[in-house]
C-alpha positions in Angstrom: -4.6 -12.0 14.3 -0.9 -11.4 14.7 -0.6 -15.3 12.5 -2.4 -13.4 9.6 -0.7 -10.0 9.9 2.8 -11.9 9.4 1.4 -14.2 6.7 0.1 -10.9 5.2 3.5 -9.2 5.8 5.4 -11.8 4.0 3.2 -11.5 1.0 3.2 -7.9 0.7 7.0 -8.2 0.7 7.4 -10.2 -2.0 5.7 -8.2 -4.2 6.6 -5.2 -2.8 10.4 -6.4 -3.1 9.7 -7.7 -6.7 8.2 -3.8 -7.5 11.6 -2.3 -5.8 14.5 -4.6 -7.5 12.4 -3.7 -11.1 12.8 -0.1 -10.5 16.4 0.0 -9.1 17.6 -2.4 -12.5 15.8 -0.7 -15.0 17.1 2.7 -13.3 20.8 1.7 -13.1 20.9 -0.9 -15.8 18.9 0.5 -18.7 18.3 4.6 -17.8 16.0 6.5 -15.8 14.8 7.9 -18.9 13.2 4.7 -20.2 11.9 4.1 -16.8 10.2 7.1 -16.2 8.4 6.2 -19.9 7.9 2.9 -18.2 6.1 4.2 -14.5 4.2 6.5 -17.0 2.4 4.7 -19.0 2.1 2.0 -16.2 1.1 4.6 -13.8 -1.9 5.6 -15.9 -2.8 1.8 -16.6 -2.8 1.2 -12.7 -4.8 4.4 -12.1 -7.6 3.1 -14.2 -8.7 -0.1 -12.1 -8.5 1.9 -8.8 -12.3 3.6 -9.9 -13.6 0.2 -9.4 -11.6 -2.9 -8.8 -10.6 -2.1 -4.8 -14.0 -0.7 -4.1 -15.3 -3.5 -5.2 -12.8 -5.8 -3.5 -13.3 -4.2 -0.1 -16.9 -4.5 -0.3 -16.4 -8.4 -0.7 -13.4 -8.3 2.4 -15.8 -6.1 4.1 -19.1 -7.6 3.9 -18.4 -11.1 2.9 -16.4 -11.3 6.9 -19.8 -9.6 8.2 -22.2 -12.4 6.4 -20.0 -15.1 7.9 -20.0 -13.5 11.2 -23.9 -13.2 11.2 -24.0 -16.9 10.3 -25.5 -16.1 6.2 -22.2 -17.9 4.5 -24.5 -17.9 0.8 -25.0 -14.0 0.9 -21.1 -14.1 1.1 -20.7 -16.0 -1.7 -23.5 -14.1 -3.4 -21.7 -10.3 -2.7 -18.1 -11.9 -4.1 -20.0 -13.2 -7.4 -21.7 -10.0 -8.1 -18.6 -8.4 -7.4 -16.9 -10.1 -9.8 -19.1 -10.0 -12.6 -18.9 -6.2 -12.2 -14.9 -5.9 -12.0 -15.0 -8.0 -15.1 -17.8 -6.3 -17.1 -15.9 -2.6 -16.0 -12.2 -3.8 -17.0 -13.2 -4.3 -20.5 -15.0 -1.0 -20.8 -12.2 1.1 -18.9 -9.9 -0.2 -20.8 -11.7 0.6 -24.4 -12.0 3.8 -23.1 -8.1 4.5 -21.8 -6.6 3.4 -25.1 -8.9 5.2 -26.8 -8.0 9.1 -24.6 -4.6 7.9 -23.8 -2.4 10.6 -25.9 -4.2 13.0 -24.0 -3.6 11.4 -20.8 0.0 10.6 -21.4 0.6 14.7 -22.0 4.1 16.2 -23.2 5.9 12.9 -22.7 6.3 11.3 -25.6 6.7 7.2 -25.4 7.0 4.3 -27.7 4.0 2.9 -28.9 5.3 -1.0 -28.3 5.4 0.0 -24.6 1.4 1.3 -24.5 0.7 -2.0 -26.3 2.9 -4.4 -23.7 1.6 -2.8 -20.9 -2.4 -2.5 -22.3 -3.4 -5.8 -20.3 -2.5 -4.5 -17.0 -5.5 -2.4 -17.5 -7.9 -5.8 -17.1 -5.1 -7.6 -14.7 -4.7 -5.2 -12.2 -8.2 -4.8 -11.4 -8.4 -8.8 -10.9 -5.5 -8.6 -9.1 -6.5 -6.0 -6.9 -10.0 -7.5 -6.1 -8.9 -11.2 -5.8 -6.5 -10.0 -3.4 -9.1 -8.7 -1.2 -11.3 -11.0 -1.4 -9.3 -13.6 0.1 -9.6 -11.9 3.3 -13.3 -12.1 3.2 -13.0 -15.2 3.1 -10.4 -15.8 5.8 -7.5 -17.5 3.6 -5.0 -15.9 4.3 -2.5 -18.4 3.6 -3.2 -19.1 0.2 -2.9 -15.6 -0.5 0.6 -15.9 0.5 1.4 -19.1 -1.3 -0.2 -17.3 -4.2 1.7 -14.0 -4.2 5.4 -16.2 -3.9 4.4 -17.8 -7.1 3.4 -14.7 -9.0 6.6 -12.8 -7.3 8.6 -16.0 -8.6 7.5 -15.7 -12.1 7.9 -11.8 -12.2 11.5 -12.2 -11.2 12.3 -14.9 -13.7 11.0 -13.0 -16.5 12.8 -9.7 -15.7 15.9 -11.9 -15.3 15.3 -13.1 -18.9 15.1 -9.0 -19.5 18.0 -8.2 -17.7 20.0 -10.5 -19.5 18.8 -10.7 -22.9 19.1 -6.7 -22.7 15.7 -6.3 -24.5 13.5 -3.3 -23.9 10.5 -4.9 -24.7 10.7 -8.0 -22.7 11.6 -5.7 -19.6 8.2 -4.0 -19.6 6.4 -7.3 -18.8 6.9 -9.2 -15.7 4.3 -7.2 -14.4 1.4 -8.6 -16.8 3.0 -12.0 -16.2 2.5 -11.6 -12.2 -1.1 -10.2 -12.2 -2.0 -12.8 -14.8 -0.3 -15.0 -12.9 -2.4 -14.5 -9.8 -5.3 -14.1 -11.2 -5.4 -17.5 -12.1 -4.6 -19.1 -9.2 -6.7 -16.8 -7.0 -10.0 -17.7 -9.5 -8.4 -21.8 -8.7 -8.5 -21.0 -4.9 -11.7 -19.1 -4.9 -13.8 -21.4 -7.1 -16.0 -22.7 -4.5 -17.6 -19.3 -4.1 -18.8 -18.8 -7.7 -22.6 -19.5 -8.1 -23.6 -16.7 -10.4 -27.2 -18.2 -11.3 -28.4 -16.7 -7.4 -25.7 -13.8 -6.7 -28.7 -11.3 -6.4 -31.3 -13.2 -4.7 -31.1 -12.5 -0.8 -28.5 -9.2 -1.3 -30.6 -7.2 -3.5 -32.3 -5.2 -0.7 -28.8 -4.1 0.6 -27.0 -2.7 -2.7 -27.6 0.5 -2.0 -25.7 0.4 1.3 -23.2 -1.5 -0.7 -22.8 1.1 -3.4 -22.0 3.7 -0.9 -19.9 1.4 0.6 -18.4 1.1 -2.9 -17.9 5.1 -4.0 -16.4 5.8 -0.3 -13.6 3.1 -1.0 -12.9 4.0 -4.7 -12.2 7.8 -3.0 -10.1 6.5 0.0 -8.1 4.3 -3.0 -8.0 7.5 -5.5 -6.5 9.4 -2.8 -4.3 6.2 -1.0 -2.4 4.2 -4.3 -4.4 6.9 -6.9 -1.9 9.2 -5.3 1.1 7.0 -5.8 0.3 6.9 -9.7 -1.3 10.2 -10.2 1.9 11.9 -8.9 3.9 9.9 -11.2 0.8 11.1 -13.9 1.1 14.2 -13.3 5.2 15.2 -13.1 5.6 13.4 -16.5 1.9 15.6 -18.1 3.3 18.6 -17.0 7.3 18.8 -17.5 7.6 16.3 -19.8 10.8 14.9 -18.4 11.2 11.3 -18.1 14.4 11.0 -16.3 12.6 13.1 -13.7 9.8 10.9 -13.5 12.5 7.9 -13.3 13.8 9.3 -10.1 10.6 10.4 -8.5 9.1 6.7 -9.0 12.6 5.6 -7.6 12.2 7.4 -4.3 8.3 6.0 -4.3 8.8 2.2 -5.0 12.1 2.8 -2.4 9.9 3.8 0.1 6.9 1.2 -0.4 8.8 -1.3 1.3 7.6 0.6 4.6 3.8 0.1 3.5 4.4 -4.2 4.5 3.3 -3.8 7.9 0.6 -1.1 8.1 -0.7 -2.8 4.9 -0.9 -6.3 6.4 -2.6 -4.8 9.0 -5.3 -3.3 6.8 -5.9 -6.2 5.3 -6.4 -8.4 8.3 -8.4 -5.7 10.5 -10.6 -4.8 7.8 -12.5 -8.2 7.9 -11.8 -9.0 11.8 -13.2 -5.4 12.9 -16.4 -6.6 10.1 -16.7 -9.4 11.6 -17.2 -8.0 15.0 -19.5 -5.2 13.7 -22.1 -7.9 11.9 -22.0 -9.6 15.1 -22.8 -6.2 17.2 -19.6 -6.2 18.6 -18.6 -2.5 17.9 -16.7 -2.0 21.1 -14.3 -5.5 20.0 -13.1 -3.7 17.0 -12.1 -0.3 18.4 -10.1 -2.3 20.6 -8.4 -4.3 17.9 -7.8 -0.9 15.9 -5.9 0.5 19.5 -4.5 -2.6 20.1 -2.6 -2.4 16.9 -1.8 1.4 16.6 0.9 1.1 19.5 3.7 -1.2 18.2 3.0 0.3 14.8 3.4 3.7 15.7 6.8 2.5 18.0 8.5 0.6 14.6 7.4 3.5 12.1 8.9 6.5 14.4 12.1 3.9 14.7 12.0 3.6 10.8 11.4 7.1 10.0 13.9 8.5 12.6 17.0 6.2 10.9 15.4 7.2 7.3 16.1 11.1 8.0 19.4 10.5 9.6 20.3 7.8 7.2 18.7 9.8 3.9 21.8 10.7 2.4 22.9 6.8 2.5 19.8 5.2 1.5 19.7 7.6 -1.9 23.0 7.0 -2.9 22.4 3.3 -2.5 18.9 3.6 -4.5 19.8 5.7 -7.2 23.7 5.5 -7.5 24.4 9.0 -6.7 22.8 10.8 -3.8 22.4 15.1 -4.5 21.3 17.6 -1.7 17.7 18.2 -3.6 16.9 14.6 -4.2 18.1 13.8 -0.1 15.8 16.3 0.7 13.2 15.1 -1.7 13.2 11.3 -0.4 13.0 12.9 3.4 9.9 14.9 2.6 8.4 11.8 1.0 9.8 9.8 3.6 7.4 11.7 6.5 4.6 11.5 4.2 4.9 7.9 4.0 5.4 7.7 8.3 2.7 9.8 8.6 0.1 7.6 5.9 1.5 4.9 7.6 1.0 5.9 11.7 -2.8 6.7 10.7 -3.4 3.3 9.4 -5.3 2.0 12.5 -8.3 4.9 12.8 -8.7 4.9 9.2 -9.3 1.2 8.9 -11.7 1.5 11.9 -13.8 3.9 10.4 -13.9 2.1 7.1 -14.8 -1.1 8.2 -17.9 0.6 10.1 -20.3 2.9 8.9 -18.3 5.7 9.4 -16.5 5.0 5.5 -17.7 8.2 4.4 -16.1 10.2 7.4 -12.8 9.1 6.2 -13.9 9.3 2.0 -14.8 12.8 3.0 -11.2 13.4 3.8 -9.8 11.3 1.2 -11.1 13.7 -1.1 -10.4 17.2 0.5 -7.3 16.1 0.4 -6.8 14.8 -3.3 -8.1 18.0 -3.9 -5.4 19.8 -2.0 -2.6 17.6 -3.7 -3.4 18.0 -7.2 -3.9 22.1 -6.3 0.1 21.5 -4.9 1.4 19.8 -8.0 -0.3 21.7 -10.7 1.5 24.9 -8.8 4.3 23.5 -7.4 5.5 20.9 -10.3 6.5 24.0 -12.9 8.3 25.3 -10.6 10.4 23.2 -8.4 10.0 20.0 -10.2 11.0 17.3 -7.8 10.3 18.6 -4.7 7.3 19.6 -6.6 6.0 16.2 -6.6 7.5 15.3 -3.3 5.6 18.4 -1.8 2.3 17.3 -3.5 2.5 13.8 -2.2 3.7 14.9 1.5 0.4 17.2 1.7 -2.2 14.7 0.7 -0.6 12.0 3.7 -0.4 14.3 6.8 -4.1 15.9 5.5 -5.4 12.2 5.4 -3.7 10.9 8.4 -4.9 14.0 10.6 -8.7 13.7 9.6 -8.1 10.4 10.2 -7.0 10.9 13.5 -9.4 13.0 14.5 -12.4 11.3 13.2 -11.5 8.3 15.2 -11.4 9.8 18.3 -14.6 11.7 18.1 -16.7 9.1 17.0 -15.4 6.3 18.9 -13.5 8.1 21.8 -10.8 6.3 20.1 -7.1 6.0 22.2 -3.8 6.5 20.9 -1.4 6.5 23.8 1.8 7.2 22.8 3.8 8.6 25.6 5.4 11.3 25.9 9.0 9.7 25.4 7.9 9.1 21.7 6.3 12.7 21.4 9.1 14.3 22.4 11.3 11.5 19.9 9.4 13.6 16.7 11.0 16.7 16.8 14.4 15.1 17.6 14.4 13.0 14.2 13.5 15.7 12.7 16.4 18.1 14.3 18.7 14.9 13.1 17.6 14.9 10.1 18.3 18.4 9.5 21.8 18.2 10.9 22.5 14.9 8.4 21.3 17.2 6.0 24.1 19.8 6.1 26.8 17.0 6.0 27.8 14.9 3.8 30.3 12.4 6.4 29.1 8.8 6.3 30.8 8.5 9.9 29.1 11.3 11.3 25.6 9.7 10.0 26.3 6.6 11.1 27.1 7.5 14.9 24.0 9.5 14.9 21.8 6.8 13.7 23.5 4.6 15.9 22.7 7.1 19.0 19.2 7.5 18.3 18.7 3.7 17.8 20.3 3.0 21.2 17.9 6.1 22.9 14.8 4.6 21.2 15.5 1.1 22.7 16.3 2.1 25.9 13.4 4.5 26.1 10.8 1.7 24.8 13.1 -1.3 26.4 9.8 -2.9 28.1 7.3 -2.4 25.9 9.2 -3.8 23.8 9.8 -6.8 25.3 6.4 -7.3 26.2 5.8 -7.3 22.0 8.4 -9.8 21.1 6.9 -12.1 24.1 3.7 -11.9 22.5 5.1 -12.4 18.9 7.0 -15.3 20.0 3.9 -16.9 21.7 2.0 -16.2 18.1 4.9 -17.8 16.5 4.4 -21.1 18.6 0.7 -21.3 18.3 1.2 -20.7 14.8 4.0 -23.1 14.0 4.9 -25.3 16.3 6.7 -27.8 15.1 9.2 -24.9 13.9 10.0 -24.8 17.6 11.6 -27.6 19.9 10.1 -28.4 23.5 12.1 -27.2 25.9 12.2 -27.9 29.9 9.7 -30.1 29.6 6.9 -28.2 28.0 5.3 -28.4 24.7 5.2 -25.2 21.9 
């Protein structure tokens, strides 16, 4: 699994990279103005495909992986072709619909109408992307997922280069349209053995009710999971109608995505390996892959987070050019949301790729609740840390029911030790001290300090990871690594 979780890893970061470097050049080389008007029409345009396309994706990731792991390879094929009829059949209604109510959506902001029109295919693209993506878990390929995503990462950067230098506003708003169309295309190329849509519903029919829930359960976990990400951005821009504030909000959001490569590959590859398991009555296997995998995430998150609060002075002054005490504190708040979203990535995906989805849709959904009651209140207000407060509520909310659904249901295990309980409160006591002071060489000794404890502290678990990584590494590529002593890789 640890082959597919790198694979993964280097996929996400591509894109998630390519997402990043847009923000930080349209932020410092055109204004944060325009790219607040940007993230706000983009946000509402990404929000859309989230009420169908990953529900629907999952439910091919999820159930496709079980149909091959109960030996029925033609209902997998039959759940992806339904699936996509649907995502396609929804992406041109949805968007007839958004274009239609977007004025109202868009709120006090006002924004150029040659961006609304740029950005309008995203509404169809993103929802292919988004399910394609998936579905090339359920089908266990993995690699051509990441050959895939390169390409589309390639071609985004070459045409924001062509932005970049021809200075033009317009051609800057579409490297995303030409990465999702991008992948699209070659994910339908890669996929095309599995369409057959003259059977899709012969076999499956008795079971779409159980896929439907399946279905509304993952649409909530995604409303309240990347819904959150865009409907913050929504929301700061409909109520204060400042688009420089929304440019530096999304700034601090795409700065911190970077963090979402592991957890995220993760997700991806556990979701269809715990399926698999499960349609094979195998229950037990896949609580032990989700507390298997909890551990070293949990080690390099805390690690992360800890030189993110001590560092957070640094690391916004490099973002955004010019680091203030509100938006430090702003990025940290949003920064322990993130750890926290992040750390609870292992129950969550075990209860989704169960039975137990609506458990965690349940708490999805209190807590969407919860965050949009924060930044309705909390957005007039205090603006920034507005949104920042809004986001940080909905994460720890999740990541807690998560948490504690796992463990009562499955008597699920997260051993952490009590060297890396007691490591919490001290990033969070060094973050407050970096905080107050604004010397470079006093952050950097402390980071350097706590890095030092945390290694020392965790020295041989470790090394006991990086054997095992190296060992995957071999398996995985050998002929990246020379015999030595005799032996083969």
């Amino acid at each position: 699994m640890l082959s597919k979780v790198l694979l993964t890893g280097l996929a996400f970061l591509a894109f998630g990279l390519a997402k990043f470097v847009y923000n930080l050049l349209v932020y410092r080389g055109f204004s944060p103005t325009f790219l607040g008007e940007i993230n706000q029409v983009l946000s509402v345009f990404l929000l859309v495909p989230l009420f169908y396309a990953p529900g629907l994706g999952t439910v091919v990731s999820k159930f496709a992986a079980e149909f091959l792991g109960s030996k029925e390879p033609h209902k997998a094929k039959q759940v992806f072709c339904l699936s996509f009829v649907l995502v396609a059949v929804a992406s041109v209604v949805c968007t007839i619909i958004t274009l239609a109510i977007f004025p109202y959506l868009k709120g006090r902001m006002e924004v150029e109408r040659g961006t609304v029109a740029a950005l309008a295919p995203m509404l169809v693209l993103y929802g292919l992307y988004t399910f394609l993506r998936s579905s090339y878990y359920g089908f266990d390929r993995v690699p051509l997922y990441l050959r895939n995503e390169v390409v589309s990462s390639a071609i985004f950067f070459v045409v924001l280069a062509a932005a970049v230098v021809a200075r033009s506003r317009l051609l800057v708003v579409l490297p995303f349209v030409a990465h999702s169309a991008t992948f699209a295309a070659i994910a339908i190329h890669d996929l095309r053995d599995q369409f057959s849509f003259r059977t899709m519903l012969s076999g499956i029919a008795p079971q779409l009710r159980r896929y439907g829930h399946f279905f509304f359960c993952t649409v909530v976990n995604s409303l309240a999971g990347p819904g959150a990400f865009y409907l913050g951005i929504i929301l700061t821009g409909r109520v204060t109608g400042d688009k420089a504030l929304v440019g530096q909000y999304s700034l601090v959001l795409y700065s911190l995505q970077a963090l979402n490569l592991l957890p995220m590959s993760l997700l991806n590859v556990m979701m269809p390996t715990i399926s698999h398991h499960y349609g094979a009555g195998r229950t037990r296997e896949g609580v032990e892959v989700a507390e298997r995998a909890f551990r070293p995430l949990f080690l390099l998150m805390t690690l992360i987070w800890g030189g993110g609060m001590i560092l957070g002075w640094e690391a916004v002054q490099a973002v955004s050019g010019g680091a203030t005490t509100q938006l430090t504190l702003v990025f940290e708040v949003m920064l322990f949301a993130a750890y926290f979203l992040l750390i609870s990535t292992a129950p969550g995906v075990l209860l989704n790729a169960t039975e137990y989805i609506g458990v965690i849709a349940w708490g999805a959904a209190v807590s969407f609740v919860m965050a949009i009651a924060v930044w309705w209140g909390a957005l007039p207000a205090y603006g920034l840390l507005g949104s920042a407060a809004g986001y940080a509520v909905l994460q720890v909310t999740k990541g807690v029911w998560s948490f504690v659904a796992a463990r009562r249901i499955f008597q699920w295990r997260a051993r952490v030790g009590w060297t890396t309980v007691l490591t919490i409160p001290v990033i969070v006591a060094l973050g407050m001290v970096s905080l107050r002071s604004e010397s470079r060489w006093f952050h950097t000794a402390i980071a350097i300090l706590f890095v030092g404890l945390f290694l020392v502290f965790h020295a041989r678990t470790i090394q006991s990871y990086m054997a095992q990584l190296i060992a995957e590494v071999r398996s995985f590529a050998p002929g990246l690594v020379r015999p030595s002593d005799g032996e083969g890789c």
